[in-house]
C-alpha angles and dihedrals in degrees: 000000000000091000090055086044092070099037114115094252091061097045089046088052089050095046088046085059104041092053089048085051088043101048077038093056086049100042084053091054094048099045080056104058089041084061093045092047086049089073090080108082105221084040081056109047087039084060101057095035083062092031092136095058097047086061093053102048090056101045085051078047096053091039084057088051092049091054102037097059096044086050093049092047099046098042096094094051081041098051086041099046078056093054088049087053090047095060096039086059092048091047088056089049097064098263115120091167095083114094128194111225113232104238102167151358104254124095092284089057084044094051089050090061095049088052102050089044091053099048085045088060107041084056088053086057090045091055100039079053088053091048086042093045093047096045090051082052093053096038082052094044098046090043095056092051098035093052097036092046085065094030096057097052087048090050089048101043086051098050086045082062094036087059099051079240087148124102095204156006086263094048093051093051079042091057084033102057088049097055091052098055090051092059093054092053081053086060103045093055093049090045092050100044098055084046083057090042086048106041084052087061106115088206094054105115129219115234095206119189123169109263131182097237105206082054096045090054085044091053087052093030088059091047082064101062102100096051089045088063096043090054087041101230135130127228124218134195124220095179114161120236095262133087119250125206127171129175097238138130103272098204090050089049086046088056092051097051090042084055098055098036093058093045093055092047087048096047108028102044089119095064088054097219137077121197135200125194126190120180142131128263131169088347095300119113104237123201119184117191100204121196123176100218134119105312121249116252110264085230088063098040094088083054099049096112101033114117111257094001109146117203113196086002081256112029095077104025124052122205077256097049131106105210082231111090097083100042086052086053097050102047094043088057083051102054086049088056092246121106132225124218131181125204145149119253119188099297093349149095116208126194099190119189133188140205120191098156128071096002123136123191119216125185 
């Protein structure tokens, strides 16, 4: 009751009725001081030999009244109701950096509210256009450069052999191999980047099985030995003592760990070992993949795991990267509900993941 109570229908209503008390309570007093005035004898044979436009003047008098008093009780909503206007006008205009103050609890406060929320929000969907409309261009842009840097030297290598501009056999395979493995780097970058096109899809559906997850890093750790001996290094495994199982897709958290992996070997090769940790903490399963290379600038640490995002211009992104690998990691743990950080310890770089959800602990 007490809501309806302060709705505009019921204030106009009461103020209906208050100006109607209030021109009432005049009228009163004037009808009285006509009646006193009546007292005196030619007063009162003036009045009711004008009797007729007596009537009139007061009833032009209460109508004033009327209208006074409802004026005077509705100006605040009124002046209010105008500044809502106001600021209507100005949104239509463009401008979202207008706001309505809320002055009350009736439909126009109400309406102020709406209004501001509303302009709050459409700014939060310009702005999400901006940030849309940015990221397209750099995709756009990234793309161009990432897919004509492999394509011109395969352009170039293949008019070199188009041109007989070759001294020998072993010349033409040399132009030739190159060639090739530009082409593969081509392919890499297309491959990863419909698996990130694919993995942003919000319809993509997680095939989740229960998986034992320290087996799981030694199976892709295993697949890593021959890289690890080319690039001379060690791994080395820190598991606790419990079992860790987690419901996840095994061939997406495969890709994650194949990721990181490869990047450490890639980048820490001068440090000789990778290590990989696996324990429990607060009830989340935590993996670090450690590598003991250059440290990242602290500048580039916050990008890390942007797609395309180059560090040092180099120290991220190889000339056979696809800028790629880390952006994939990072939206298939999230779709897992687990993060993924990145930081530089002492001599180390550590590439530290969580699982929270999912994750059973057996001893």
């Amino acid at each position: 009751m007490k809501n309806k109570l302060g709705t505009i229908r019921y204030k106009l209503i009461l103020i209906f009725f208050t100006s109607a008390a209030l021109t009432g309570l005049c009228m009163f007093l004037i009808f009285t001081a006509l009646i006193k005035a009546s007292e005196n004898h030619p007063f009162a044979v003036f009045f009711m030999q004008n009797y007729i436009v007596f009537s009139l003047i007061l009833f032009v008098i209460l109508v004033l009244l009327m209208i006074g008093f409802l004026l005077l009780m509705t100006r605040k909503s009124i002046v209010y109701l105008e500044d809502i206007t106001k600021t209507l006008e100005t949104i239509s205009k463009g401008d979202l950096e207008v706001n309505i103050p809320v002055k009350s609890s009736d439909e126009l406060g109400k309406l102020a509210t709406t209004v501001n929320s509303m302009v709050y929000k459409l700014k939060i969907l310009m702005e999400e256009e901006k940030s849309w409309e940015k990221t397209k261009n750099d995709l756009i842009t990234n793309l161009s450069h990432d897919l004509r840097t492999p394509l011109t030297s395969i352009l170039g290598y293949m008019e070199l052999i188009a041109d007989l501009k070759y001294t020998d056999e072993e010349n033409l395979k040399h132009y030739a191999g190159i060639a090739f493995q530009k082409c593969n780097e081509l392919k890499v970058l297309i491959d990863n980047l419909f698996e990130y096109s694919k993995l942003t899809n919000s319809e993509l559906t997680i095939n989740r099985h229960m998986l034992n997850l320290g087996e799981l890093l030694e199976q892709v750790i295993l697949g890593f030995i021959p890289a690890l001996n080319e690039a001379e290094m060690e791994y080395r495994l820190f598991f606790s003592n419990e079992k860790i199982m987690m419901s996840a897709d095994p061939l997406l958290l495969v890709r994650v760990f194949d990721n990181l992996i490869s990047n450490a070997i890639k980048y820490g090769n001068e440090g000789k070992y990778l290590d990989i940790e696996l324990s429990k903490t607060n009830n989340e399963a935590l993996i670090r993949i450690i590598n003991y290379g250059e440290p990242i600038p602290d500048e580039d640490l916050p990008f890390v795991f942007e797609r395309f995002y180059k560090a040092d211009k180099s120290r991220l992104k190889q000339s056979n990267g696809s800028g790629l690998g880390l952006a994939i990691v990072k939206s298939i743990i999230e779709m897992h509900g687990g993060t993924v950080s990145v930081s530089n310890r002492d001599d180390r770089i550590v590439f530290e993941v969580r699982f929270g959800v999912g994750v059973e602990f057996v001893r």
